[in-house]
N, C-alpha and C positions, 0 to 999 in steps of 0.2 A: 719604522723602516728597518730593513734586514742589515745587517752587517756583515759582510763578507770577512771580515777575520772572524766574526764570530765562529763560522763556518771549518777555516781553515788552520784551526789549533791544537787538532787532535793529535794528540801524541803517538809515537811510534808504538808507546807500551799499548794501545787500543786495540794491534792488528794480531788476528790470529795466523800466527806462521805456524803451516805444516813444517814437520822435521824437515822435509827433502830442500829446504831452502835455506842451505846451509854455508854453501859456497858459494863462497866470494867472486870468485871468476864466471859464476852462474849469469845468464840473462836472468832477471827477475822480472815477473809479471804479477800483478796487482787486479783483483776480479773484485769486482761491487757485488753484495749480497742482494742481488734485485730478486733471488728464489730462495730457497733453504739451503744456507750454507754446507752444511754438513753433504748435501747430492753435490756441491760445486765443488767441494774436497775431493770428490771420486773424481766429477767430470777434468778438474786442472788436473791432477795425477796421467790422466789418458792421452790430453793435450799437450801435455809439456815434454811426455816420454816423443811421442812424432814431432813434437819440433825439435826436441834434442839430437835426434837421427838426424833432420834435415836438412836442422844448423852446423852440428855436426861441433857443436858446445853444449855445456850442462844449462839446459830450461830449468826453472824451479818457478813456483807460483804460492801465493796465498789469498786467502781471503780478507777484504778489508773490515773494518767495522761498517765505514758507510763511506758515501760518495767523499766527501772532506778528506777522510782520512787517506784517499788515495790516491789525491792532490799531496796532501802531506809526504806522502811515502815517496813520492815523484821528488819533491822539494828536497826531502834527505836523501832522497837518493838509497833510498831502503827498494826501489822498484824503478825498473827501469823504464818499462812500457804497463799502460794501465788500460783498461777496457772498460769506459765509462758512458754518462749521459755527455750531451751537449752542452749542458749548463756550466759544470763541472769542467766540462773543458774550455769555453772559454774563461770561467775563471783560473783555471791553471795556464793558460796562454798569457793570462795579463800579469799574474801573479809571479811565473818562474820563465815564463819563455816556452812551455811546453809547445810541442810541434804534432800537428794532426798525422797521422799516415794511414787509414783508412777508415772505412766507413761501413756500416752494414747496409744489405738489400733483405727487407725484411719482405715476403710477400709480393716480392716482385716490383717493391718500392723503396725508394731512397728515405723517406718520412715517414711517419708517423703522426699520432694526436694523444694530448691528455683528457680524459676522461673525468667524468663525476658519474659512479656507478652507486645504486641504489637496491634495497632488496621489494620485490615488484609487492608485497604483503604491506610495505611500509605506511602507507597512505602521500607519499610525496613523491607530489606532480611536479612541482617549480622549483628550481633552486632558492627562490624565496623561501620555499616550506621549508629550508635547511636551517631558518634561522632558530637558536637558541637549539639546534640536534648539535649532536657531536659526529666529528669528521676524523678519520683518518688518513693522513697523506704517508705518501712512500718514506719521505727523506728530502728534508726541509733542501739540498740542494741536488735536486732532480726539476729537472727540465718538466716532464710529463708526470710525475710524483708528485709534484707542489706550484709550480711557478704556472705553467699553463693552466693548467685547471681552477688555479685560486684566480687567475685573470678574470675566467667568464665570470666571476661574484664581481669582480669590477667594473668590466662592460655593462654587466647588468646595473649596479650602482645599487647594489648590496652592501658594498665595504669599499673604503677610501682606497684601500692601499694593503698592504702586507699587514700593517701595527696593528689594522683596524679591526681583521677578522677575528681576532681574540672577545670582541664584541659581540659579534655577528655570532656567530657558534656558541653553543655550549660548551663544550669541550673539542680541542684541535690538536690531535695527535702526531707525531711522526715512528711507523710500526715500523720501521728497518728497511723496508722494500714492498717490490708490487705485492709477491705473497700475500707476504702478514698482513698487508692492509686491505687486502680484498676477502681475507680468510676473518680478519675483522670484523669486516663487514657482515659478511655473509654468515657469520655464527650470532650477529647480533649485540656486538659487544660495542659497536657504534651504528649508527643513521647511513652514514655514508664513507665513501672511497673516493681520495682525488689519486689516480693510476693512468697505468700508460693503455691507449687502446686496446692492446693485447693483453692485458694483465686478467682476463678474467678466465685465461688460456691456465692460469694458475688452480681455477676452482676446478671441482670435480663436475662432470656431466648435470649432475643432479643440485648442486649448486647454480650452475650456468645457467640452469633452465629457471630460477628464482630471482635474480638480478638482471636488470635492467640497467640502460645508459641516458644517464639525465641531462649531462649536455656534454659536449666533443668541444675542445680547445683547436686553434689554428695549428696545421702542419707545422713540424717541427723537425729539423733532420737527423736523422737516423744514430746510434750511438755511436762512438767511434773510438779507436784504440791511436793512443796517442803515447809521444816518447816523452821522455825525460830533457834538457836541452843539454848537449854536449855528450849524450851517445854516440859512440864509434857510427860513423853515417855509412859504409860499408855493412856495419852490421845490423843496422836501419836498413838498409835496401835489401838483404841477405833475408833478413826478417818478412816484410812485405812480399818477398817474393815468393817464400813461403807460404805466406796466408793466402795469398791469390792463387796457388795452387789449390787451396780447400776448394775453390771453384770448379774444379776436376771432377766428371762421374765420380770416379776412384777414390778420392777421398772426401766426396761431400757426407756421408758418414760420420767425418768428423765434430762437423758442425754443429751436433748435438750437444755438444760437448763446450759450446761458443756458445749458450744462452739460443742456439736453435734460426741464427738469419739463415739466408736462403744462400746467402756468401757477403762477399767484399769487395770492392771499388777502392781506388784510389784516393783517399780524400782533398775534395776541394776545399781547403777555410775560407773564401768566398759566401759558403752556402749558410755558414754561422752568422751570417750577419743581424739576422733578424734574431736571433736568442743573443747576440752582444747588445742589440739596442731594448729587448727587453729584461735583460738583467741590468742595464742600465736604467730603466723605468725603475726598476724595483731597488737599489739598492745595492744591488748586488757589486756590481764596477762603479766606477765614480766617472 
């Protein structure tokens, strides 16, 4: 069974802070490494200069180590607002009180699915053929990186539970993010990818065309950027208002720059409920 402090103890010295994230009176935001950190350096630089204009305060941002440590950074208070999975946030919801404030529309949907992606050369047809291969997941606490996708090996009744897949598998990786783990994959350095629907949106054309999707996990909803608890709620709403502008012909350009939704919604923590009662399944909340 999974421990969720195990999850939640990464230290502040893990996070890579850009210089510009200096000041104190800054809004700080906190980016999960779901692509290659080093492109999300350039993209939070481009992001944070327009919302500094729009806030009309100094934005500053960094990149985290991994989903954990962005809950952590929330916790100290090293980041104000983070932009995360589901999973992640409702462990930061149980954990500090964090508070939802939007949601992404990815493809003209609120949802998404985890994925078990495969290279179509492999010889495996069944998630059974997985047993004794090795696997790479995103990031042991991702919604669509680990927890949904390692489900269907449970549905299937492959593996007891979370403990069990250490059995099941030969070797069970966690690569950082969708990237690495689908780039894993797809060079050969494992069997398979447990990712998010879109994560093969990471390979190149000529990669895409050699993997295939071996089984699709239940909807899950969309990621969402979530505050700190006891953020000035004026500049929670200042904020929000902000991002719901990216919605704008005019500034949907931005959004590239946002890991690429189509825009943002308001969020409902209603819609979480089904990832509270499966991180409950697993371990995760008590």
């Amino acid at each position: 069974m999974l421990s969720r402090r195990t999850f939640l103890t990464t230290v502040a010295a893990a996070l890579t802070v850009p210089a510009t994230a200096s000041a104190e009176e800054a809004l700080k935001l906190a980016f999960i490494p779901q692509e290659n950190p080093e492109k999300l350096l350039g993209d939070i630089e481009a992001i944070t200069a327009w919302l500094s204009q729009q806030l009309e305060v100094p934005v500053t941002g960094f990149v985290t180590f991994d989903h954990a440590a962005a809950v952590e950074a929330l916790r100290n208070g090293d980041a104000d607002i983070s932009f995360m999975g589901a999973l992640p946030f409702v462990l930061a919801e149980d954990q500090i009180g964090a508070v939802p404030l939007l949601s992404e529309v990815y493809r003209g949907q609120p949802s998404y699915s985890g994925r078990v992606f495969v290279r179509k050369d492999s010889g495996i047809e069944t998630l059974a053929d997985l047993q004794g291969r090795d696997i790479a997941f995103a990031d042991p606490v991702s919604e669509s990186g680990y927890l949904y996708p390692l489900d269907l090996f449970v549905r299937e009744g492959l593996v007891a539970d979370a403990g069990d897949a250490d059995r099941f598998f030969g070797q069970k990786f966690f690569a950082g993010g969708y990237q690495q783990a689908m780039q894993a994959m797809a060079n050969g350095l494992v069997d398979a990818a447990g990712a998010s629907q879109y994560a093969d949106l990471y390979l190149t054309p000529e990669q895409q065309a050699e993997v295939r999707v071996l089984g699709e996990s239940a909807q899950i909803p969309s990621h969402a950027i979530i505050a700190r608890p006891g953020l000035d709620a004026a500049l929670q709403a200042r904020f929000v208002d902000a991002m719901l502008r990216l919605n704008q012909a005019e500034n949907q350009y931005l959004l590239a720059y946002l890991y690429g939704p189509d825009g943002y919604v308001a969020a409902d923590p209603k819609v979480y409920d089904g990832v509270r009662q499966m991180a409950r399944r697993y371990g995760y909340l008590k």
